[in-house]
ZAPA-518197 format. One record per residue: residue in one letter; x, y, z negated of N, C-alpha, C in turn. Coordinates in steps of 0.2 Angstrom, whole numbers, padded with zeros to 4 digits, always signed. Last residue first. Example, Ala and Ser with C-alpha at 12.3 -4.5 7.8 and 13.67 -1.06 7.14 Angstrom:
2
S+0064-0011-0035+0068-0005-0036+0064+0000-0039
A+0066-0028-0039+0062-0022-0039+0066-0016-0039
//
This chain:
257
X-0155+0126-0134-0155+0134-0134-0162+0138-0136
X-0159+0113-0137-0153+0117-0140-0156+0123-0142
X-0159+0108-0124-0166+0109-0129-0163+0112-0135
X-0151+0110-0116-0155+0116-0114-0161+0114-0121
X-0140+0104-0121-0140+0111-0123-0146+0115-0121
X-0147+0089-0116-0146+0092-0124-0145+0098-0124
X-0146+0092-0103-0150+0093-0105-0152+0094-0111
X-0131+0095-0103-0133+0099-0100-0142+0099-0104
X-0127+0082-0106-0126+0087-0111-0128+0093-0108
X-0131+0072-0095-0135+0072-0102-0134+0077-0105
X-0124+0079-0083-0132+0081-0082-0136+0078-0091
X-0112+0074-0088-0113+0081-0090-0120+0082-0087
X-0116+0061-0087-0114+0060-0093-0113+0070-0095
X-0117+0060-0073-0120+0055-0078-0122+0061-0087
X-0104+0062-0069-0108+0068-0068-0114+0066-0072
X-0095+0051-0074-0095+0058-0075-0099+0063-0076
X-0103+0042-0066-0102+0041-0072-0100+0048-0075
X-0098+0047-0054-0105+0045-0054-0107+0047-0063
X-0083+0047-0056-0085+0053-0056-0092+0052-0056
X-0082+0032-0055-0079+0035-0062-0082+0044-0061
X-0086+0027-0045-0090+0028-0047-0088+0032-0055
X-0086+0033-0027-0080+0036-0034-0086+0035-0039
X-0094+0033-0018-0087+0032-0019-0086+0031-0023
X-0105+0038-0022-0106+0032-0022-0099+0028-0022
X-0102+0053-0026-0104+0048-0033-0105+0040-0031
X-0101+0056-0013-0094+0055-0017-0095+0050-0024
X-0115+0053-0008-0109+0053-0005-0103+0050-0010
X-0119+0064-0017-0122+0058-0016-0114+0055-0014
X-0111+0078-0013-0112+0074-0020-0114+0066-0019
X-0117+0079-0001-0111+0078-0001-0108+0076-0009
X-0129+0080-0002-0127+0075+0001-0121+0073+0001
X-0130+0094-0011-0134+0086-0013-0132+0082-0010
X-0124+0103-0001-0119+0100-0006-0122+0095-0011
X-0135+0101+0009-0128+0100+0010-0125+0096+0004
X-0145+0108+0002-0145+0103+0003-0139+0099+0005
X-0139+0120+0000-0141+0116-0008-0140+0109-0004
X-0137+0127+0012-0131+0123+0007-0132+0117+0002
X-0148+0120+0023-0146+0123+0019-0141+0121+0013
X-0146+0115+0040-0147+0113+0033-0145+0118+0029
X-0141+0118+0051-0150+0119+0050-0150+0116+0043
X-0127+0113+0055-0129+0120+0053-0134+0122+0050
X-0129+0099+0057-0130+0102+0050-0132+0108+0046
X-0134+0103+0071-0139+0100+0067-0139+0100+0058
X-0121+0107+0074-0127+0111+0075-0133+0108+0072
X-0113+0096+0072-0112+0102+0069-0118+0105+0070
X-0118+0087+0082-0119+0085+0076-0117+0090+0070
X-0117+0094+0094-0123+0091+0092-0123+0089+0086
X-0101+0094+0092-0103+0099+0092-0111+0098+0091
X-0098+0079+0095-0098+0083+0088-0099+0089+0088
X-0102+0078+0108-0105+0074+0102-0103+0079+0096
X-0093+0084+0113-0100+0088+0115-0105+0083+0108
X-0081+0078+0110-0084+0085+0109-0091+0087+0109
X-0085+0067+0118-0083+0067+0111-0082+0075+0109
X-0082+0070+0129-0089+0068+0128-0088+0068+0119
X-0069+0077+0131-0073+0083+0132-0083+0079+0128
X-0063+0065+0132-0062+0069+0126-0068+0076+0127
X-0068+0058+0142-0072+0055+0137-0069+0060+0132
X-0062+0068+0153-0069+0066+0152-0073+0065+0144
X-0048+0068+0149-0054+0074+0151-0061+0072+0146
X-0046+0052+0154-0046+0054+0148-0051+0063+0144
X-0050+0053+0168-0054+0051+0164-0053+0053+0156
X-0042+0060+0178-0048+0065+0175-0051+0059+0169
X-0032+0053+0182-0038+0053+0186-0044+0057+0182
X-0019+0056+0175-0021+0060+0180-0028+0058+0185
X-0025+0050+0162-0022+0057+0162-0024+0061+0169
X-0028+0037+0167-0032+0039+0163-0031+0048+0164
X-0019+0031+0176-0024+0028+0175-0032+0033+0173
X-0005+0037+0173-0008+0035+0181-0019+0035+0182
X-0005+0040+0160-0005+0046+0164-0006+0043+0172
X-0006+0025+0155-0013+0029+0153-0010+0036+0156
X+0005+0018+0163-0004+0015+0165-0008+0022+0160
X+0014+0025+0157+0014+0025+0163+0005+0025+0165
X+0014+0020+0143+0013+0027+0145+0012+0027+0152
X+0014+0007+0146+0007+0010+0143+0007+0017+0144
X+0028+0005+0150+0022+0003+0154+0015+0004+0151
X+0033+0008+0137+0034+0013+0143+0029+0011+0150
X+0031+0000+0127+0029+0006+0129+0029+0011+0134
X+0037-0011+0135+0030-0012+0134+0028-0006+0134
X+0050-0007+0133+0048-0008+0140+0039-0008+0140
X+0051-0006+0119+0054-0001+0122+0048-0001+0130
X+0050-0018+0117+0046-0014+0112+0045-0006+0117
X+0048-0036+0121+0051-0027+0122+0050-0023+0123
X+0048-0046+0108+0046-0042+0113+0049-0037+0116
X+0057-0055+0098+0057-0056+0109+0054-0052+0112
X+0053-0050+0087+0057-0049+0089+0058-0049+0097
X+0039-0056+0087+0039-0048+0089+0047-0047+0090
X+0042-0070+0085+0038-0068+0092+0038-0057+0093
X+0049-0071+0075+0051-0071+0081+0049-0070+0086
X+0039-0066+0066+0046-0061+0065+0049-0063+0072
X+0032-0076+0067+0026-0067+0068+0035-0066+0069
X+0038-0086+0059+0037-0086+0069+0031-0080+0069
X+0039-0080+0047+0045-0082+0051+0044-0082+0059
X+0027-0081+0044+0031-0075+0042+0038-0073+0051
X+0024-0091+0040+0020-0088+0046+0022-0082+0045
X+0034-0101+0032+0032-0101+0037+0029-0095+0047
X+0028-0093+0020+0037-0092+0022+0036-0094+0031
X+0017-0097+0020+0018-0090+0021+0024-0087+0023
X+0017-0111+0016+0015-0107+0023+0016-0101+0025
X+0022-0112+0006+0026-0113+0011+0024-0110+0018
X+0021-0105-0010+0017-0107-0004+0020-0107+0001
X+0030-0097-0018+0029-0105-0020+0024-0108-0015
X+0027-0085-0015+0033-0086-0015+0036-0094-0017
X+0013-0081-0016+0017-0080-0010+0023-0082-0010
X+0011-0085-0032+0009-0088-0026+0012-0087-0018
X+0021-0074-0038+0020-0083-0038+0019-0087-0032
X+0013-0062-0031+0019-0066-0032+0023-0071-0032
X+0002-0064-0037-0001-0065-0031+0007-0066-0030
X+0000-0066-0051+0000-0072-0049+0001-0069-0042
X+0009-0054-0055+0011-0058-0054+0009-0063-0051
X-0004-0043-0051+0001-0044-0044+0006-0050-0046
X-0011-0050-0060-0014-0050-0054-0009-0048-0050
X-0006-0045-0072-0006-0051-0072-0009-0053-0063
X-0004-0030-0071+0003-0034-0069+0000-0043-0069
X-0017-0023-0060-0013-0025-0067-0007-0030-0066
X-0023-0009-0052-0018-0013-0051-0017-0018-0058
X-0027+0002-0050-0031-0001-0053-0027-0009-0054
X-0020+0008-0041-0020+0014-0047-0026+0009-0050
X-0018+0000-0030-0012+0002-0034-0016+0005-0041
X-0031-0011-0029-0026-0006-0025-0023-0003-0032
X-0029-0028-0027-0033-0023-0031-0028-0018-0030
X-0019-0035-0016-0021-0036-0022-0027-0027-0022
X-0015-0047-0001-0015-0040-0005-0018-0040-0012
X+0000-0057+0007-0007-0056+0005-0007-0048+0001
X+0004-0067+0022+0007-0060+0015-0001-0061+0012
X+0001-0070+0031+0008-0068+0033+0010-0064+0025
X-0011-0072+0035-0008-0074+0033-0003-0076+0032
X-0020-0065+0045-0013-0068+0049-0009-0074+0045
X-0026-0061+0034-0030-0062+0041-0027-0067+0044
X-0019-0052+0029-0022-0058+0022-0024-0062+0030
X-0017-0042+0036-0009-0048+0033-0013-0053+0030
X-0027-0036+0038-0026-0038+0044-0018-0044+0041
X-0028-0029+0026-0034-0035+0027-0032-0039+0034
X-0020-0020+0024-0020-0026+0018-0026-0031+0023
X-0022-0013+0033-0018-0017+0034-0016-0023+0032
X-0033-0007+0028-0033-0010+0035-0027-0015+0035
X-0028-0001+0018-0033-0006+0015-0033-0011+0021
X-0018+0010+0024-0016+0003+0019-0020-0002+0017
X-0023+0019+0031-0024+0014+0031-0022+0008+0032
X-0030+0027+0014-0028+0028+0022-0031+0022+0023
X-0021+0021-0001-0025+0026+0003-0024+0022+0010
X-0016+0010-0007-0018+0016-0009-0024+0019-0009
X-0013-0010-0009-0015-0004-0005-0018+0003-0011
X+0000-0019-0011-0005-0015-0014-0007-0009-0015
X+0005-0034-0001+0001-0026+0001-0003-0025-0007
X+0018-0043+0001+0011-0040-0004+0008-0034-0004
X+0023-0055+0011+0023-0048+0012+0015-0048+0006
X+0036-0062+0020+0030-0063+0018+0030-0056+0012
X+0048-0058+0031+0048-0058+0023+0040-0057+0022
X+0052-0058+0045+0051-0063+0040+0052-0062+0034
X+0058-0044+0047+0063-0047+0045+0059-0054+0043
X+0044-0039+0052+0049-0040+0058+0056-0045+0053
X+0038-0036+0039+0037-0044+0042+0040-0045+0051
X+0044-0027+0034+0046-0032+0030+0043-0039+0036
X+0042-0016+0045+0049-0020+0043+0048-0025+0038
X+0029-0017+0046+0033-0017+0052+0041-0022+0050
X+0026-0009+0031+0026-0017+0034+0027-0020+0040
X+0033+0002+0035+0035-0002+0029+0033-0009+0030
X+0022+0006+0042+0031+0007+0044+0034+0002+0041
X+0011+0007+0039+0010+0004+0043+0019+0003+0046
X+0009+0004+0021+0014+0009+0026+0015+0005+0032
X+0009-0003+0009+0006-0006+0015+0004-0001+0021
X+0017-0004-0001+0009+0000-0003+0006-0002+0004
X+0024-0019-0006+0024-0012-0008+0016-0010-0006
X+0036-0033-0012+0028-0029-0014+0028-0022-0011
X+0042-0046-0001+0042-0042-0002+0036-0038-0004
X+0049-0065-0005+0045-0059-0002+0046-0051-0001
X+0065-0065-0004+0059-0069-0005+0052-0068-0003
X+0076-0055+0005+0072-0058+0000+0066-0060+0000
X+0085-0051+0015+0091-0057+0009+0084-0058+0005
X+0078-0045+0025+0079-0053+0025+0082-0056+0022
X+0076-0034+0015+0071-0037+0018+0074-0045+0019
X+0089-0026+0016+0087-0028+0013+0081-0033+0011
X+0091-0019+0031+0095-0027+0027+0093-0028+0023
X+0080-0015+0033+0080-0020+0038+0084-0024+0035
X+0080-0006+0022+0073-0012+0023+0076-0018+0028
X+0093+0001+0013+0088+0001+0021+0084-0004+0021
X+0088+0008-0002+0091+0003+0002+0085+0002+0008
X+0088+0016-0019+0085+0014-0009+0090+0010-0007
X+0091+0015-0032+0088+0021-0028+0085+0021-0022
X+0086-0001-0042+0092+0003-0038+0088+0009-0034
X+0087-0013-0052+0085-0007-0049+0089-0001-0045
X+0084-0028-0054+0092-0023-0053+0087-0018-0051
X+0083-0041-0065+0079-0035-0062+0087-0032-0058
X+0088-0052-0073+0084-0055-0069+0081-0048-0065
X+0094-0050-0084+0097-0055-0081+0095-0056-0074
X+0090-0039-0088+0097-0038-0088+0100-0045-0084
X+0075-0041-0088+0078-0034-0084+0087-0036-0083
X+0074-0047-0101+0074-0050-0094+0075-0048-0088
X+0079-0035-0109+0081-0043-0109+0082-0047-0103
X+0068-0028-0107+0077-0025-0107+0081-0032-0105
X+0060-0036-0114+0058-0034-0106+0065-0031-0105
X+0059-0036-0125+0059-0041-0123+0060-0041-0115
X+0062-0024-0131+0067-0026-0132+0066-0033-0126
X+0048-0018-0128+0052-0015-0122+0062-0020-0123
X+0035-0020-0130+0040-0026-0130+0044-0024-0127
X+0029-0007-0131+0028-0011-0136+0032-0019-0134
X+0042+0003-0123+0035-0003-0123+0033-0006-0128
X+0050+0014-0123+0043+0013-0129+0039+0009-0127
X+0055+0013-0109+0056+0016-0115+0050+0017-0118
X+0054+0008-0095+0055+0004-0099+0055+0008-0109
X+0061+0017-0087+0053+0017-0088+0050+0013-0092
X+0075+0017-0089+0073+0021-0091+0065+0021-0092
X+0077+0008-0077+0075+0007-0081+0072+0011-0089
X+0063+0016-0064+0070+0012-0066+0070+0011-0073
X+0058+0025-0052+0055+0019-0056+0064+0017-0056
X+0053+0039-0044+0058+0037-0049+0059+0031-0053
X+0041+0039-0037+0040+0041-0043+0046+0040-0048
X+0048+0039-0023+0045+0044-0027+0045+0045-0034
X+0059+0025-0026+0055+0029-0024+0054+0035-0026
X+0068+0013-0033+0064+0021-0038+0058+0022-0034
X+0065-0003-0031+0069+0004-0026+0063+0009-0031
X+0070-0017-0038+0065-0013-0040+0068-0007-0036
X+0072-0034-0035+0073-0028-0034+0070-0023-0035
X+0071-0051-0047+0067-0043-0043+0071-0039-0042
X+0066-0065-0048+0069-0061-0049+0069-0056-0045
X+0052-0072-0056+0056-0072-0051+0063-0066-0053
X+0040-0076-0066+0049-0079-0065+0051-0079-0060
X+0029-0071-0065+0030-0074-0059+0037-0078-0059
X+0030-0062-0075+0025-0067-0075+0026-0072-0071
X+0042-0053-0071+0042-0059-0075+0037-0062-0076
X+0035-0048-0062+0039-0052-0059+0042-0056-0064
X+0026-0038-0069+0021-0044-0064+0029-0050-0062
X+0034-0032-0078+0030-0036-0080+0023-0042-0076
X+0038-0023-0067+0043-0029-0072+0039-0033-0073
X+0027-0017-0061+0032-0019-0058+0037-0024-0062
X+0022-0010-0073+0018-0014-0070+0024-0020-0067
X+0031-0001-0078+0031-0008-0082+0027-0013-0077
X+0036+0007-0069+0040+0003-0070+0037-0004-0073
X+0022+0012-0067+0023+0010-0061+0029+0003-0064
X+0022+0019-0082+0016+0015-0079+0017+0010-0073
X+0032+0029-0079+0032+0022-0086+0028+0015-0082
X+0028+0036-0069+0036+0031-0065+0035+0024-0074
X+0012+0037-0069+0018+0039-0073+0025+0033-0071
X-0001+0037-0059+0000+0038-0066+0006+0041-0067
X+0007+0032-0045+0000+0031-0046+0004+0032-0053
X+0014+0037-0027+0013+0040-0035+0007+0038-0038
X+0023+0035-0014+0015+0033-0018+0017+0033-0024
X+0034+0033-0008+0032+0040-0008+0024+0038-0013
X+0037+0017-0012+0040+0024-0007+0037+0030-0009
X+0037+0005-0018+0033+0009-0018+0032+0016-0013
X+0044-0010-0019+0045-0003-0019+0041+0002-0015
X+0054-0026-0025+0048-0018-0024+0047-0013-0022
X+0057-0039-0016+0060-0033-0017+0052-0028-0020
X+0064-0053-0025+0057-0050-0023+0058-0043-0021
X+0078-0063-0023+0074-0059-0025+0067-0059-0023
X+0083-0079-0018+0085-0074-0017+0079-0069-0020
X+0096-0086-0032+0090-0087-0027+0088-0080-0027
X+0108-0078-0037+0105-0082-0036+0100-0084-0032
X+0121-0070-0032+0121-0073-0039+0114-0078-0041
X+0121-0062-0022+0123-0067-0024+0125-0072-0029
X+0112-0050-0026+0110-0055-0022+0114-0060-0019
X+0123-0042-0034+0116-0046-0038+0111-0053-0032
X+0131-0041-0029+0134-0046-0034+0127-0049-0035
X+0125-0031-0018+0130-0040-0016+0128-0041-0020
X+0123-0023-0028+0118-0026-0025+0119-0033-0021
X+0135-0018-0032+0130-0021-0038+0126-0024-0034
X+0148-0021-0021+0143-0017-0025+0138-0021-0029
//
């Protein structure tokens, strides 16, 4: 198959692939995703996923002949492949930092690129930076190709990572993943379930957020949806900016009118 030919034909790849996370346009994704592993001269598998990332996302670059080019010696793309084999034939691996998805790349030792979403992708990105088993970057929808190149690069020309990759992939492989589970289920229905404690702390954690329900309740909406704008406007500062910018024309209409 093309995927043999192509991971035997040279040292071994980078895998990417994004799964289910859609940031912009499959253009937007493919280019990022080419144009960080050619900064990084490496060579790359690129998985579609969701957003369908393949060559066709290459159309109208403004250097699209040059990137065609590079793509044809040095990219494969392809629609999926299982993680567990494809993981250990490669160098590193980039995705969004799916507490699943990075299970598998660093159960297979493959040092690993979190380019966290959502959720908790952010968590995870900070627990690999932590172990040092991978690292992460500016999260996807902010992402630039010369930042996930060098982080590329760097994961892939540092030894340490190959290293700390490898003995995390040994020590979880020896575990028994099955047995362990089953003596946690035990210990929290002996321990917890059937001595009433779980009960307990679930019914205290109700009674906590039901005091804390009844206290918003005494708020009035206006007030509510002023705390819940704040809120958001600290978040999100492109929406801060936004409202910014509709409270000015709001004023100019009203001197308008």
């Amino acid at each position: 198959s093309a995927l043999r030919q192509f991971l035997a034909a040279g040292p071994p790849p980078v895998a990417i692939g994004w799964g289910s996370m859609i940031v912009y346009t499959k253009q937007h994704m493919t280019l990022l995703a080419v144009e960080a592993v050619k900064q990084a001269g490496v060579k790359a598998i690129i998985l579609a996923g969701w957003a369908q990332l393949g060559p066709e996302g290459l159309d109208g670059a403004p250097n699209e002949e040059e990137l065609r080019a590079w793509c044809a010696e040095n990219v494969l793309f392809i629609k999926a492949a299982p993680h567990e084999l494809l993981f250990p034939k490669c160098k590193a691996a980039v995705h969004h930092g799916g507490i699943g998805t990075l299970q598998a790349s660093l159960s297979c030792g493959c040092p690993t690129i979190i380019t966290p979403v959502f959720a908790d992708q952010f968590d995870n990105a900070a627990h690999l930076q932590e172990i040092q088993c991978g690292t992460s970057t500016t999260k996807l929808g902010k992402l630039k190709a010369k930042e996930l190149g060098k982080a590329i690069k760097t994961i892939c020309e540092e030894t340490k990572y190959q290293a700390n990759a490898k003995a995390l992939s040994d020590r979880m492989l020896a575990e028994d993943g099955v047995g362990s589970m089953m003596a946690w289920l035990e210990k929290f229905f002996t321990e917890e379930a059937q001595t009433g404690k779980y009960m307990e702390r679930l019914n205290k954690e109700k009674e906590h957020y039901y005091e804390l329900r009844k206290k918003n309740a005494k708020m009035d909406f206006a007030k509510l949806q002023a705390r819940w704008g704040a809120v958001v406007q600290k978040r999100f500062p492109a929406y801060q900016a936004w409202t910014m910018q509709n409270l000015k024309f709001m004023a100019i209409a009203a001197d308008l009118a």
